[in-house]
N, C-alpha and C positions, 0 to 999 in steps of 0.2 A: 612449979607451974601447975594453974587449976586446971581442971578438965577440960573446963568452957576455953578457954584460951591454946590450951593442947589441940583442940578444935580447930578455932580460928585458925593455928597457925599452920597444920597440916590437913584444912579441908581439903584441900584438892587429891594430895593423895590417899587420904583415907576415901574421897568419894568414887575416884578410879578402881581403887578397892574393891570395894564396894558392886560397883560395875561389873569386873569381870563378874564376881560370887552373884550376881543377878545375871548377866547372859547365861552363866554355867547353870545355871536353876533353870533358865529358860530354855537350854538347851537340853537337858536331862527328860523336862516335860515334853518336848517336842519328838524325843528320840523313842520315850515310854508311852505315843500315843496318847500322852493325859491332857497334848495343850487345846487342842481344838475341839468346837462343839460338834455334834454329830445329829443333832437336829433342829427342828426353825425355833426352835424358845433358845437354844444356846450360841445357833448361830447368831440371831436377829442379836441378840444380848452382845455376842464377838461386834458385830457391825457397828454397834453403836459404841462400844469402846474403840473402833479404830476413830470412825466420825468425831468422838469426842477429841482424839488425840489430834487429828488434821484440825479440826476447829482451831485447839490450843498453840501449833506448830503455826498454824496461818496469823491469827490475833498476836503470839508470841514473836515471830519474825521468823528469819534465818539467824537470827544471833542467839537461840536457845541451840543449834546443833552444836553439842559438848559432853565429853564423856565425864570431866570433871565437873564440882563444882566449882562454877566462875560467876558470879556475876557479871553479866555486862554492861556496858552502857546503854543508854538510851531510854533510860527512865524509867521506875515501876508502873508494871502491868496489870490494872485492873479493871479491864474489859474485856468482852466476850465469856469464853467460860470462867476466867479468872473473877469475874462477878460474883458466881459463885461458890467454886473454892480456890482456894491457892495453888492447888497441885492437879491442875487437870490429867494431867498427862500421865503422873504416877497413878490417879482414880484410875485410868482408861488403861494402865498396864495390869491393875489388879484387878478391876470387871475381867481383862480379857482371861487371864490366870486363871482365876477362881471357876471362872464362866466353863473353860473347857478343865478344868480337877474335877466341878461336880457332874458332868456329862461322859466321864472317864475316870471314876472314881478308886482310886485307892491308896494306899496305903505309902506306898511310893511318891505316888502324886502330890500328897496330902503334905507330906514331909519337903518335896519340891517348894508347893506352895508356901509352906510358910518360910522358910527360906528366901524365897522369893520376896516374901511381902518383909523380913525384917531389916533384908537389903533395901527395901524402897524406902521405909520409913527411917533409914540412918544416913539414907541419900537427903531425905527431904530433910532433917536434921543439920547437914551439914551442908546446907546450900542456903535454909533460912539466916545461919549463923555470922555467915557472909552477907548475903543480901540487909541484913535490919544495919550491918555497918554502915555500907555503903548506900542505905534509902531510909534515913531517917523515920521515911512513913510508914515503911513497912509496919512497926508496930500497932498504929490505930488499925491498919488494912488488915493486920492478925489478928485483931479482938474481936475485929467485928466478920473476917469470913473465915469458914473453917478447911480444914487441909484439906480433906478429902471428899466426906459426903456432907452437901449443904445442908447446914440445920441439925447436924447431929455430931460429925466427927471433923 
């Protein structure tokens, strides 16, 4: 069995996985004080990763609430923030992260954070891997936007 296919076949539970070892990161930062900003350039920065995530949760539906990766029905999404990246939601969980690590900065936090962030990115890993099965288009809609920040990443 390839990798890719080892994938496929247990996305779901590798992304629940997954899950918990990101709540546990997020809760670790919450517990050491390092998730929240403590002033207007980290909070306004928090604001706008939650906005961005409500934007994405509203354009997205009610068929994105899942702890797994699932694809659902109902067609690929590429409108509103999905315009311009594929993974609004995961950006707006790592703005909010990163946002309150450097306004609470240490060593602890830092190690939180990347944690945090290599569970997002094996999330969004194993939810594309699904998704291009089942949405043929998803691949043109990958070349041309990118995962996280427009225009760069």
């Amino acid at each position: 069995m390839t990798a890719s296919s080892f994938v496929k076949k247990h996305a779901s539970l590798l992304s629940t996985s997954v899950f918990v070892v990101l709540l546990l990161a997020a809760a670790g930062l919450a517990l050491s004080d390092s998730l929240l900003g403590n002033g207007p350039l980290t909070i306004g920065l928090q604001i706008a990763a939650i906005a961005l995530m409500i934007w994405a949760r509203v354009t997205f539906g009610m068929r994105s609430f899942h702890y797994a990766a699932n694809p659902t029905g109902g067609g690929l999404v590429t409108t509103g923030p999905y315009r311009f990246v594929r993974h609004p939601i995961y950006a707006a969980i790592l703005l909010f992260v990163w946002t309150g690590i450097g306004a609470n900065w240490s060593l602890r936090a830092a190690a939180l954070g990347l944690v945090a962030t290599i569970m997002t990115i094996l999330r969004m890993h194993f939810e594309e891997a699904l998704v291009v099965e089942r949405y043929p288009d998803y691949e043109d809609y990958a070349r041309r936007t990118r995962r996280v920040i427009p225009y760069l990443l």
